[in-house]
C-alpha positions in Angstrom: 0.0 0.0 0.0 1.4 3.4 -1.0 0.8 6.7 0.8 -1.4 8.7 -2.2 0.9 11.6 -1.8 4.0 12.4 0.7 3.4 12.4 4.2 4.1 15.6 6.4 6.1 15.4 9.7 5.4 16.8 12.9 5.5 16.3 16.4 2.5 15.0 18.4 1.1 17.7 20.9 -1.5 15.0 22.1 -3.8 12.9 21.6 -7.0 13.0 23.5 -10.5 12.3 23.2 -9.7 8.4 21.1 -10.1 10.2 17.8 -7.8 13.5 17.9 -4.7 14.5 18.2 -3.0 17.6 18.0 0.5 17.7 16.0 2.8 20.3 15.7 4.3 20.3 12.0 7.8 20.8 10.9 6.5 24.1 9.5 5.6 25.0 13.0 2.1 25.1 12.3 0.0 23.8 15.4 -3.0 21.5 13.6 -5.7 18.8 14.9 -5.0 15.4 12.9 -7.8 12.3 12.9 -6.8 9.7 14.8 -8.5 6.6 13.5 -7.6 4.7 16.0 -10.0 3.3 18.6 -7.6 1.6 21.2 -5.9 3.0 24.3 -2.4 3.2 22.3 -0.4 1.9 25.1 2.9 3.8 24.3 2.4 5.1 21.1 0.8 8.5 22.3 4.1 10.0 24.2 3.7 13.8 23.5 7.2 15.2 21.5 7.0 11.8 19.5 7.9 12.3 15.3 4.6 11.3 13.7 3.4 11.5 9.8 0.1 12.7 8.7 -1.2 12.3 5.8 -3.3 15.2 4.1 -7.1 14.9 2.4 -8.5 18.0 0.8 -11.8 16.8 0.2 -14.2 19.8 1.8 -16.3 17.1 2.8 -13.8 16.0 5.8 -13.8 18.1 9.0 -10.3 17.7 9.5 -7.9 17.3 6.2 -4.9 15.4 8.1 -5.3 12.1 9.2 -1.8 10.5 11.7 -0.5 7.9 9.8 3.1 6.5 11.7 4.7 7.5 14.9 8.4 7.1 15.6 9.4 5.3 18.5 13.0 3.7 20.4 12.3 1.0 22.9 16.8 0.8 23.0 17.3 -1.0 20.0 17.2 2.4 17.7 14.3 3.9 16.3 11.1 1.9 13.9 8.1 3.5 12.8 4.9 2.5 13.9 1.2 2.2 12.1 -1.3 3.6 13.8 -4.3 3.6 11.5 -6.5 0.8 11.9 -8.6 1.3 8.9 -5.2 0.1 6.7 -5.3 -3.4 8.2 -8.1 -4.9 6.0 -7.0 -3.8 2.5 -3.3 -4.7 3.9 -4.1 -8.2 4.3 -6.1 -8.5 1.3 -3.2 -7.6 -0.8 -0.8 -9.9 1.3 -3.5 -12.6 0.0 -3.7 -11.8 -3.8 0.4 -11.4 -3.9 0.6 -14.4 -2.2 2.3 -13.5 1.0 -0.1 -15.2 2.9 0.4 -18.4 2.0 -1.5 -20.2 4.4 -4.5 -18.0 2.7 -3.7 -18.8 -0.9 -5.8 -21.0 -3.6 -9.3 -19.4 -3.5 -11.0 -18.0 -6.3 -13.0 -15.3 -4.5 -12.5 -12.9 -2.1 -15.5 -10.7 -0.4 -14.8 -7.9 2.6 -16.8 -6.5 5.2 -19.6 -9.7 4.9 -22.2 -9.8 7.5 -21.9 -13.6 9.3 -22.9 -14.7 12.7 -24.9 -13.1 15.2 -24.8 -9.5 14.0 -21.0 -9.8 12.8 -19.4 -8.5 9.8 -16.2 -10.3 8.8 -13.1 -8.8 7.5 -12.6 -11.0 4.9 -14.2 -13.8 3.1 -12.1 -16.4 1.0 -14.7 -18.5 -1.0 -13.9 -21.7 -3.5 -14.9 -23.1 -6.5 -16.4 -26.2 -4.0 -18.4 -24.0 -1.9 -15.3 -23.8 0.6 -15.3 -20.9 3.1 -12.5 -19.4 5.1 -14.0 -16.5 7.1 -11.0 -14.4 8.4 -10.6 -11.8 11.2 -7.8 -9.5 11.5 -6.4 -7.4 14.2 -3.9 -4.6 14.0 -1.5 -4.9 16.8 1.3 -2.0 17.3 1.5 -2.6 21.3 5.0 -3.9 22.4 6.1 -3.5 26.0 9.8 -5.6 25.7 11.9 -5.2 22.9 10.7 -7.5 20.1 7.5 -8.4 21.2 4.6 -7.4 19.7 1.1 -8.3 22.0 -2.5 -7.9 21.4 -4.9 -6.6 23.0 -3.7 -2.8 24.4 -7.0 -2.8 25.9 -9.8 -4.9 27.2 -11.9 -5.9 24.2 -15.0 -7.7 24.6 -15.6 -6.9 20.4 -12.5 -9.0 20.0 -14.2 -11.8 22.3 -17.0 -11.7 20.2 -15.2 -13.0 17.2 -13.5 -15.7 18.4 -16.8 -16.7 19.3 -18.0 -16.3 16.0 -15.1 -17.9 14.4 -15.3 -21.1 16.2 -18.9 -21.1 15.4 -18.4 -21.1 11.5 -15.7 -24.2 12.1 -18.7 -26.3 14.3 -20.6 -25.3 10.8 -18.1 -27.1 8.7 -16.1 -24.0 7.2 -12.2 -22.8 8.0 -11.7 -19.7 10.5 -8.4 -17.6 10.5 -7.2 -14.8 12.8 -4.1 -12.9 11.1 -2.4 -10.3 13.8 -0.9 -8.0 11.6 2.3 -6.3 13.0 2.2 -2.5 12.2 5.9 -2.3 13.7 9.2 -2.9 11.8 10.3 -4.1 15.6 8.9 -7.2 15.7 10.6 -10.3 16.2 8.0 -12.4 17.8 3.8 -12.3 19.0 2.0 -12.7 22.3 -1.1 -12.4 23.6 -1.4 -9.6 26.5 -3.2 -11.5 29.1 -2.3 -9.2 31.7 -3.9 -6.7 30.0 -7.1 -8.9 29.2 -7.3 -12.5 30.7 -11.1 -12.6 29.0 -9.6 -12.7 25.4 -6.7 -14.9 26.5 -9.0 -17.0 27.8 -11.4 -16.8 24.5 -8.3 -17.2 22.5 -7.2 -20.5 24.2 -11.2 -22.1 23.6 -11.4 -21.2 19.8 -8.0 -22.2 19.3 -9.4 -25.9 20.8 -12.4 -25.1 18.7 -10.2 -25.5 15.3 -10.1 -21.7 14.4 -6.2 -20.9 13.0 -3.8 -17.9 13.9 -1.3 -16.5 11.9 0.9 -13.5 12.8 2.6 -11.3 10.1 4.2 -8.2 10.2 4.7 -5.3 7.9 7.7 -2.9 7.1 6.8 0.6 7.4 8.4 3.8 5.5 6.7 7.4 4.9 6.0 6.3 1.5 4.5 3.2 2.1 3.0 0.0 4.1 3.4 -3.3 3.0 3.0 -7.3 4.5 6.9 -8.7 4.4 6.7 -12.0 6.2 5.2 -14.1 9.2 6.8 -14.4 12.9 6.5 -16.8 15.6 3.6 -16.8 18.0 4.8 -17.4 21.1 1.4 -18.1 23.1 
């Protein structure tokens, strides 16, 4: 995925209110940026931290940047981190088609944003020539506490519950169910699940796994031009 146009540096002010964050630019001038991320951003929201915004001029949108990457050094030197969860999706559909995700590969259809389950909508939908279905979720994950390891949630997330519920459900119903963790960190060297932080989903995690529902981790390399899926790493439990 390429950035439309070049992204503009700054320095984050804060962020505040989920959705906003105010950014001071390289040009000095003091803006408001969308955050479209929904999570608590456990580390990522330091104010002084380099960020990149990216710039919409439609007169439509209320506000015409939108924070893209942040810059950050747990002691290993500096990565830049993805921050906007609306990227995931289309990231790991294009992992699919260019056949990164190989675990995801050989099926002639894919379908976003399908409504399944009780109330549901799922990210993607891999359908086959026999009728097959893979129904697979996919969470961002940009939280890492230790050097190298990347952990999901940063938050208590009952949503996230829900859909390991749902996933093992369409597995009882005879079809295939995939999470993919995508890694918006060039830091990564291995995955966890933050129990700590949420022993529910660890918990919900551990039954669908039993259930038959598959998890895959991948992680992405990050520049101000551009986002893209390199390779998988190791989930560690």
């Amino acid at each position: 995925m390429q950035f439309p146009s070049p992204l503009i540096r700054g320095k984050l002010i804060k962020r505040y209110k989920r959705f906003l964050a105010d950014v001071k630019l390289d040009s000095g001038e003091e803006i408001t940026a969308h955050c479209a991320n929904p999570g608590s951003m456990l580390g990522l929201k330091e104010p002084g931290s380099r960020v990149w915004l990216s710039q919409n001029d439609n007169p439509k949108r209320k506000l015409k940047y939108s924070w893209e990457l942040l810059e950050v050094d747990l002691g290993e030197g500096p990565t830049l981190v993805g921050i906007n969860t609306s990227h995931p999706n289309a990231l790991v559909a294009d992992a699919i088609h260019s056949g990164v995700i190989k675990e995801l590969s050989g099926y002639r259809a894919l379908r976003r944003e399908v409504k399944y389950g009780v109330n549901s909508r799922i990210d993607i939908l891999l359908e086959n020539i026999d009728l097959s279905r893979c129904y697979v979720e996919i969470k961002n994950v940009h939280l890492m506490r230790n050097p190298g390891l990347a952990e999901f949630p940063d938050s208590v997330t009952s949503r996230g519950k829900k859909h390991l519920i749902e996933l093992s459900n369409m597995v009882a119903a005879g079809h295939r169910a995939v999470m993919v963790y995508l890694v918006q960190r060039g830091d990564a060297k291995e995955f966890s699940l933050a129990r700590d932080i949420d022993p529910a989903y660890g918990d919900a995690f551990d039954e669908a796994a039993h259930a038959g529902v598959e998890a895959f981790v991948y992680m992405c390399e990050l520049s101000p031009e551009g986002i893209e899926v390199t390779r998988k790493i190791p989930f560690s439990g």
